[in-house]
N, C-alpha and C positions, 0 to 999 in steps of 0.2 A: 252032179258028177262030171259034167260035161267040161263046164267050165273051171273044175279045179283041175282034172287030167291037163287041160291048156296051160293053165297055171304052174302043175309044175312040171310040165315038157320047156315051160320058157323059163322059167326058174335053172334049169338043170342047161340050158343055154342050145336045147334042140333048136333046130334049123324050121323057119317059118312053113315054107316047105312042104316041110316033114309031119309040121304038126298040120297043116291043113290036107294033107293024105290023108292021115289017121283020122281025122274027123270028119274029115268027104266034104270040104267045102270045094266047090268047081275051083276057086282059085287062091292062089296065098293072099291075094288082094282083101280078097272077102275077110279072110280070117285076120288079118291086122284091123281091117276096119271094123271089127267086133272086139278084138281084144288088145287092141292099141293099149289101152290104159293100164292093163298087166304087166306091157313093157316098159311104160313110163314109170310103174312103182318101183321094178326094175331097175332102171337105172337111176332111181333118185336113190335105191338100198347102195347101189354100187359107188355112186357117187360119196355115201358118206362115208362107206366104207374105205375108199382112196385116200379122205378127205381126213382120215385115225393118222394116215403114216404122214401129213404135209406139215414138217415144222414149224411153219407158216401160223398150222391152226391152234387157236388156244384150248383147245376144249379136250 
């Protein structure tokens, strides 16, 4: 439960912040270094999504 609440507070584009209050880690540091990979899936979704409107792409 823990870690989809993370999931989709960074989905929903909450503030690291924000999310490591909510979840009582002592620092934002802490909670990127556990859920770094949440943000990377993140940005590879946003990336392709960018990636729909570029002339450029064939697909």
């Amino acid at each position: 439960m823990r870690y989809t609440m993370v999931a989709l507070l960074m989905k929903t584009g909450e503030s690291l912040s924000a999310i490591q209050r909510r979840i009582g880690h002592a620092s934002a540091r802490t909670t990127s270094d556990i859920y770094d990979h949440v943000s990377e899936k993140l940005e590879n979704s946003t990336v392709k999504h960018f990636n729909h409107f570029d002339p450029r792409d064939p697909a």
